[in-house]
C-alpha positions as CSV (number, residue, x, y, z in Angstrom):
1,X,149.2,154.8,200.9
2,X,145.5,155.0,200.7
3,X,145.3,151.7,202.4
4,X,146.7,152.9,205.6
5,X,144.5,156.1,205.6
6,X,141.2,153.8,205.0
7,X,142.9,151.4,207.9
8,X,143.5,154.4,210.2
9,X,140.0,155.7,209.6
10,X,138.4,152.1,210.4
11,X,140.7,152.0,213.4
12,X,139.4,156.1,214.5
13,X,135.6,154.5,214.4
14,X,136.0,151.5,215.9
15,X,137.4,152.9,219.1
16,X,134.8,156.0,218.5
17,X,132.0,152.9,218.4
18,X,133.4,151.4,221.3
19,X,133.8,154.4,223.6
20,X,130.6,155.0,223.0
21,X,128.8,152.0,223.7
22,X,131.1,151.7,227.1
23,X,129.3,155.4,227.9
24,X,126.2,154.0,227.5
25,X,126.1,151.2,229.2
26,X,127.7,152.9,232.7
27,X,124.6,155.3,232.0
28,X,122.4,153.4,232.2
29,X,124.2,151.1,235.6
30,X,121.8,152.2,238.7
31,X,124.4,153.3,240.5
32,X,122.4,153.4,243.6
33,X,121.3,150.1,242.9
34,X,124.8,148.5,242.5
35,X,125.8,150.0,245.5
36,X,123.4,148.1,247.6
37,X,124.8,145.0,246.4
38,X,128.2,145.2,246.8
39,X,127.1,146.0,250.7
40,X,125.1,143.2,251.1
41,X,127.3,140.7,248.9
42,X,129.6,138.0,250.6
43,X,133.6,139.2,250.0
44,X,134.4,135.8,249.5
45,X,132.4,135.5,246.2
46,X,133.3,138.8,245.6
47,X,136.9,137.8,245.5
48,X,136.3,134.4,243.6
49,X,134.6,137.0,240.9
50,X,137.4,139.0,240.9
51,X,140.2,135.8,240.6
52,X,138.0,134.0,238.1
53,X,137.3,137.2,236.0
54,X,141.8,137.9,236.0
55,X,142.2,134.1,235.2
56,X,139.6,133.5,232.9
57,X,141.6,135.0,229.6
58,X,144.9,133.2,230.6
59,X,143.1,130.1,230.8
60,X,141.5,130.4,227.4
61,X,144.8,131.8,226.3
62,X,146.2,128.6,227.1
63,X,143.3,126.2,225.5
64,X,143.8,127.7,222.5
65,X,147.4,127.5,222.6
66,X,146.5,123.7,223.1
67,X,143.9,123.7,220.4
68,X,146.5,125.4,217.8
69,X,149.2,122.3,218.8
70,X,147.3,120.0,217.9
């Protein structure tokens, strides 16, 4: 019983850690900056960002897969 209150406690501050640091980091984004540049950036290596960024974890997904076979 006190294990799973200890492991629900580490589980409360993790996500409290990691909500935090997401905060911060979009604080501290020049928004007006960023803006700019997805303007002037080329949509076709906007899109290969955008493909390679939804593939990339199913490809390592499925090295490790391989990696754990053999």
């Amino acid at each position: 019983m006190r294990f799973l209150k200890k492991h629900q406690l580490f589980q409360v501050l993790k996500w409290i850690i990691s909500i935090a640091l997401v905060i911060s980091l979009y604080l501290k984004v020049d928004w007006k900056t960023f803006s700019t540049l997805l303007e002037n950036a080329s949509p076709v290596y906007l899109v290969i960002g955008l493909l390679l960024t939804f593939f990339n974890p199913i490809l390592c997904a499925y090295k490790w897969k391989l990696f754990l076979k053999a």
